[in-house]
C-alpha positions in Angstrom: -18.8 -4.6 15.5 -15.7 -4.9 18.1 -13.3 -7.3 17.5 -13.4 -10.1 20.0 -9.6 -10.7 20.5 -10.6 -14.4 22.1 -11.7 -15.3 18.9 -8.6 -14.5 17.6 -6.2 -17.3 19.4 -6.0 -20.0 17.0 -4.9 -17.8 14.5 -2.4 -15.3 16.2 -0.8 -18.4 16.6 -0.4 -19.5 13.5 0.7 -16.6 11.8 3.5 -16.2 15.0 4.5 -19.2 14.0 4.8 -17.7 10.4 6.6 -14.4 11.1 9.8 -16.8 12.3 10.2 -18.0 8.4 9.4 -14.6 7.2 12.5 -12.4 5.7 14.4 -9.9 7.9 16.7 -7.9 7.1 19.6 -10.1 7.2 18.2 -12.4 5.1 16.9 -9.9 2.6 20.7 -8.9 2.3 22.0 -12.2 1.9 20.1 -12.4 -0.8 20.5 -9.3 -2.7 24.3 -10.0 -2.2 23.9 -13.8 -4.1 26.5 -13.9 -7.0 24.1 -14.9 -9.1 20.4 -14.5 -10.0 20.1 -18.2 -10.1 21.5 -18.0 -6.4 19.2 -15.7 -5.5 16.4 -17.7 -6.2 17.4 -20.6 -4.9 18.1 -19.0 -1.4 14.1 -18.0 -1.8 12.8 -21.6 -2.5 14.1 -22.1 1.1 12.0 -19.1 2.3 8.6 -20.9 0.6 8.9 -19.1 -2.6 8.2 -20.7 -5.9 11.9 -21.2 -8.1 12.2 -18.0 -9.7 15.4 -19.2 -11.4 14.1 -19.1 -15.1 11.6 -16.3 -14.9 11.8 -12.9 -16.7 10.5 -9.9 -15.2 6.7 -10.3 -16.0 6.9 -14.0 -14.8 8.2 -12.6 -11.3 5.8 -10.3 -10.8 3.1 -12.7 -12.2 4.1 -14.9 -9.5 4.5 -12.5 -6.7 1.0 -11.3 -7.4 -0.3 -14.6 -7.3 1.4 -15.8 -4.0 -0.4 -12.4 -1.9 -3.8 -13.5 -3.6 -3.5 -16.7 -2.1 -1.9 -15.7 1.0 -5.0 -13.1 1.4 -7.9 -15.8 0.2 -6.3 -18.3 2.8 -6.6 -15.7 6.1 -10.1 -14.6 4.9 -11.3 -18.0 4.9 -10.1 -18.0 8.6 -10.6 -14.9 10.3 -12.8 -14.0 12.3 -14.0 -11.2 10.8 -13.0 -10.8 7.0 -12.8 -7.2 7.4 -9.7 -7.0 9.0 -8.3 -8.5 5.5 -10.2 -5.7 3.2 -8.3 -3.6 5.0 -5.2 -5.0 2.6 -7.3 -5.8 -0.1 -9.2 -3.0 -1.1 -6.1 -1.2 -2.1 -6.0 -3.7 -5.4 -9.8 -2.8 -6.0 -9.3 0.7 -6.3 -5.8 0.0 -8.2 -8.0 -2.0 -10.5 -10.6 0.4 -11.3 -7.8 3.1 -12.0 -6.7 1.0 -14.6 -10.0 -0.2 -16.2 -11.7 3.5 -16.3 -8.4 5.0 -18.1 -8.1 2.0 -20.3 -11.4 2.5 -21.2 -11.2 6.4 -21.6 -8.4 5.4 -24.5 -9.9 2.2 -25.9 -7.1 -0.1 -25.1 -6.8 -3.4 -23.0 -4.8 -3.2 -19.9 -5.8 -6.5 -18.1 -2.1 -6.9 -17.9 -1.7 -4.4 -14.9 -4.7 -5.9 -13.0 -4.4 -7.6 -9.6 -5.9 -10.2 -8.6 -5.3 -9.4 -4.9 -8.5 -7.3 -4.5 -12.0 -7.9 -2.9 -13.4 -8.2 -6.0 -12.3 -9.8 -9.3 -11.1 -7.6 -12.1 -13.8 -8.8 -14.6 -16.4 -8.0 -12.1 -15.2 -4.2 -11.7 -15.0 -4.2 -15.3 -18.5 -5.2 -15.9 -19.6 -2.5 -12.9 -18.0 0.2 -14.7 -18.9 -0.8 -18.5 -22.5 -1.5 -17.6 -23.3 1.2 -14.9 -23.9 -1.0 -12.2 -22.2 0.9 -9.0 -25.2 -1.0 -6.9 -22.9 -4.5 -7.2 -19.8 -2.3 -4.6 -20.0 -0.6 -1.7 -21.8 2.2 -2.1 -18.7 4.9 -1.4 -16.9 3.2 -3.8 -19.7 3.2 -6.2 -20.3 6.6 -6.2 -16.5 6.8 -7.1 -16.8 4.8 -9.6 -19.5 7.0 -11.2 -17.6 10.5 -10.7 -13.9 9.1 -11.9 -15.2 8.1 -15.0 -17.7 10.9 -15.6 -14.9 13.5 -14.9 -12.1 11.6 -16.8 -14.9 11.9 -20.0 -15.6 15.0 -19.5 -11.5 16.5 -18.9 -9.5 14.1 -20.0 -7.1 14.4 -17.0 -6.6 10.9 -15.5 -4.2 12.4 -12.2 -7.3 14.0 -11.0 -9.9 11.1 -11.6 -7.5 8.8 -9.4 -8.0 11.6 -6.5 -11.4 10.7 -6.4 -10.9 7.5 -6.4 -8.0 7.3 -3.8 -10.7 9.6 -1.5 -13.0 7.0 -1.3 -10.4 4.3 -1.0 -9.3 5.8 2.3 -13.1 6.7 3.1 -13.7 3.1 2.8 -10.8 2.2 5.0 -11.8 4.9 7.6 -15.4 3.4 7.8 -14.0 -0.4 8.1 -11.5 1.1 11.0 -14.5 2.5 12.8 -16.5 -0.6 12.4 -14.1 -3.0 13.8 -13.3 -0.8 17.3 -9.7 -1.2 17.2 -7.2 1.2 18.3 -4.5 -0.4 16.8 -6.5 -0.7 13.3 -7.2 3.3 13.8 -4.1 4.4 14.1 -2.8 2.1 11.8 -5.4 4.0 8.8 -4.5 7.0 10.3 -0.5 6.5 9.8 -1.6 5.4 5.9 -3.4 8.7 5.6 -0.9 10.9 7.0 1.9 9.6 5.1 -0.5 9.8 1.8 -1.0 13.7 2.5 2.7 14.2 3.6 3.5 12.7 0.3 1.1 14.8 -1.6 2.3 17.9 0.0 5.5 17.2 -0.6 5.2 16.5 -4.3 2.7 19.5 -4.7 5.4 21.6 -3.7 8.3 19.8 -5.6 6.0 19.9 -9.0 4.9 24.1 -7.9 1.8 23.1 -8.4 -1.3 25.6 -6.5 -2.8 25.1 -3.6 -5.9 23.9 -4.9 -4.4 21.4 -6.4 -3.3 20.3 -3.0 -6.7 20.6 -2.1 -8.2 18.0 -4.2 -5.6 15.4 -3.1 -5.7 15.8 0.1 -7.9 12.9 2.3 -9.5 13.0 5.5 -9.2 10.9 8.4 -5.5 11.5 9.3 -4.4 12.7 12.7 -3.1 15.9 10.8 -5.8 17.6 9.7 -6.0 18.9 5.5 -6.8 22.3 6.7 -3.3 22.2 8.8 -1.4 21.2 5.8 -3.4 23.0 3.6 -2.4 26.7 5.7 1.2 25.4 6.1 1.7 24.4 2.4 0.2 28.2 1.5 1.7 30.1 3.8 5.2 28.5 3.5 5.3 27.4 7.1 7.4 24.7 7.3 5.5 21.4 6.7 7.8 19.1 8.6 6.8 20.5 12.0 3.6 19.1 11.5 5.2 15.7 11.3 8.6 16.1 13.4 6.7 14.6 16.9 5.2 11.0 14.7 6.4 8.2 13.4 7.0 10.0 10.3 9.9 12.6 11.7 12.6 10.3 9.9 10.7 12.2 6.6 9.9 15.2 8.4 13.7 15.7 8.3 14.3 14.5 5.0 10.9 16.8 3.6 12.4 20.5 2.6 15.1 19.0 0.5 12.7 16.9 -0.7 9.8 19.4 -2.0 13.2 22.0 -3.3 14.2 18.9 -5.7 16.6 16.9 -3.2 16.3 13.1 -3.5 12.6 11.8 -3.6 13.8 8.2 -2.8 15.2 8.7 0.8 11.5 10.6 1.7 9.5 8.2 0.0 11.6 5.2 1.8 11.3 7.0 4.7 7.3 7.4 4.9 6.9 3.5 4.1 9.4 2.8 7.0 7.1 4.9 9.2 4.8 2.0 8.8 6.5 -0.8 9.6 7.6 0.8 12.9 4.3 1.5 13.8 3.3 -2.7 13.3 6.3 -4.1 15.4 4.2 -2.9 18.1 1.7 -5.5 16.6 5.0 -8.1 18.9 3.7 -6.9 22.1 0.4 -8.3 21.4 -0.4 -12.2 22.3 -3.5 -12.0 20.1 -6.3 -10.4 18.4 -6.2 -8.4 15.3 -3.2 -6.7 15.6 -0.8 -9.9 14.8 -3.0 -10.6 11.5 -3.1 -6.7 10.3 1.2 -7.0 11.2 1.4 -10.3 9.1 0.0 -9.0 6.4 1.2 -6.0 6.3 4.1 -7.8 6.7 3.9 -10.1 3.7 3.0 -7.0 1.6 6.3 -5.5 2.4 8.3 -8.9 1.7 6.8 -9.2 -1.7 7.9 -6.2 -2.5 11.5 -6.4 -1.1 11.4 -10.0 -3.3 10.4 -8.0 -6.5 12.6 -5.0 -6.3 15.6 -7.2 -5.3 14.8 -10.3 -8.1 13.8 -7.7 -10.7 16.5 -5.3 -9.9 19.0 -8.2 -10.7 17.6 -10.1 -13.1 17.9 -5.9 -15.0 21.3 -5.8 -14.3 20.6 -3.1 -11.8 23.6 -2.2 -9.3 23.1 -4.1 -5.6 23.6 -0.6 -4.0 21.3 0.9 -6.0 18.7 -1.7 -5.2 19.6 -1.8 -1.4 19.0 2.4 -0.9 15.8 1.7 -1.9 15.2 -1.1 0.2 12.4 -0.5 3.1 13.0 -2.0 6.7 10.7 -5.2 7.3 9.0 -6.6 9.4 9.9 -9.5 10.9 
């Protein structure tokens, strides 16, 4: 169904009104540059957080996981169409069901890496994959369900069990793109996919793995086809050139050194970046679906600028070495 941007008003407005308390990047460094961690966390009380101050690692992330679960279950309750926010939240689903069908393959209990930002709650996926039930999820994911933990039992290798799982995660996101009509939505799953294969290329060649090994990561649905990447990655054509004219030619250039053992961090950094330019076009836009996809997408990317600065600290990690792997944000 199309997105009827009228229906939209109310809410566009609200989250504008958001964005303005939001972190940018000057804030973000103010903080990272507190004297103390204590300082730190005081400065993000005044940006809405809860006080961190006397937290220890698991507490912060604890905390940060919570306050996108919230933040999520507050604009489904309001959007017009809840859709637009299973674009975000399917990604915890599928990040769920990684963890439950390995724990399971080993015996052990790993409810401590579960998020509760998903669709669906951890103990329901559980009880889908322990009992067989793929009919309680959409059907794609289902079926992925079935084949992750069928081939995980049957090899034993986990890397390639998550392929089939991140397949239909971006299948699913594909469909939900198609459903709602909207360009910006489109492009913004197709940017997500591209930079997902760029990534995998770029690793497949770092690790000299084979080309099929390529081939079973690779995803459909990006405006690079896998059969492009596949040819370039085989034939040692240079893979940047099939990225140098997008948003993601700031890791186009950073991509040989990258796959001959240069740096990983600059490339990765540089594919996430990719993403937030693409939503500050989500500015232009008065209303509709594009400000709730950028505000989310938006509060994704603070939470983990919060976490990797507030962990980084709190581990005694240099503020350099926490700000080179800062990514741009949003607002």
């Amino acid at each position: 169904m199309a997105i009827n941007n009228k229906s939209y008003v109310y809410l566009s407005a609200l989250l504008r009104a958001r964005e303005a308390k939001m972190l940018n990047g000057e804030k973000a460094e103010r903080i990272l540059n507190a004297s103390t961690f204590e300082e730190s966390a005081k400065q993000l009380v005044d940006c809405g957080y809860p006080d961190m101050s006397g937290m220890k690692i698991k507490d912060i992330d604890e905390c940060l996981n919570n306050r996108r679960a919230s933040i999520f279950s507050e604009i489904s309750l309001i959007v017009p169409d809840k859709s637009v926010v299973e674009v975000f939240q399917m990604k915890y689903d599928y990040h769920n069901a990684k963890v439950i069908i390995k724990a399971n393959a080993m015996d052990i209990d790993r409810a401590d890496l579960y998020s509760n930002s998903g669709r669906f709650s951890p103990e329901r996926l559980e009880n889908v994959i322990r009992e067989d039930k793929y009919y309680d999820v959409p059907q794609i994911m289902g079926t992925a369900l079935q084949e992750a933990k069928s081939y995980l039992a049957r090899t034993g290798n986990p890397q390639h069990a998550d392929f089939i799982l991140d397949k239909a995660y971006f299948g699913e996101l594909t469909i939900i793109s198609k459903q709602l009509e909207s360009p910006f939505i489109k492009g913004y799953v197709q940017l997500l996919i591209d930079s997902y294969n760029f990534r995998s290329a770029i690793r497949t060649l770092r690790m000299h793995k084979n080309i099929e090994f390529l081939r079973t990561a690779l995803v459909d649905g990006g405006t690079v086809s896998t059969e492009r990447v596949l040819i370039a990655a085989n034939s040692g054509e240079n893979l940047s050139s099939l990225y140098a004219n997008t948003l993601l030619g700031k890791a186009a250039s950073l991509a040989a050194s990258t796959a001959s053992g240069g740096s990983q961090t600059a490339f990765e950094l540089a594919c996430d970046n990719a993403v937030t330019a693409y939503l500050i076009n989500a500015k232009l836009v008065s209303f509709g679906a594009e400000p709730v996809i950028a505000y989310l997408a938006a509060t994704e990317g603070e939470i983990t600028t919060v976490r990797m600065i507030m962990t980084g600290k709190l581990a005694g990690i240099n503020q350099e070495n926490i700000s080179e792997r800062l990514r741009d944000l949003y607002a």
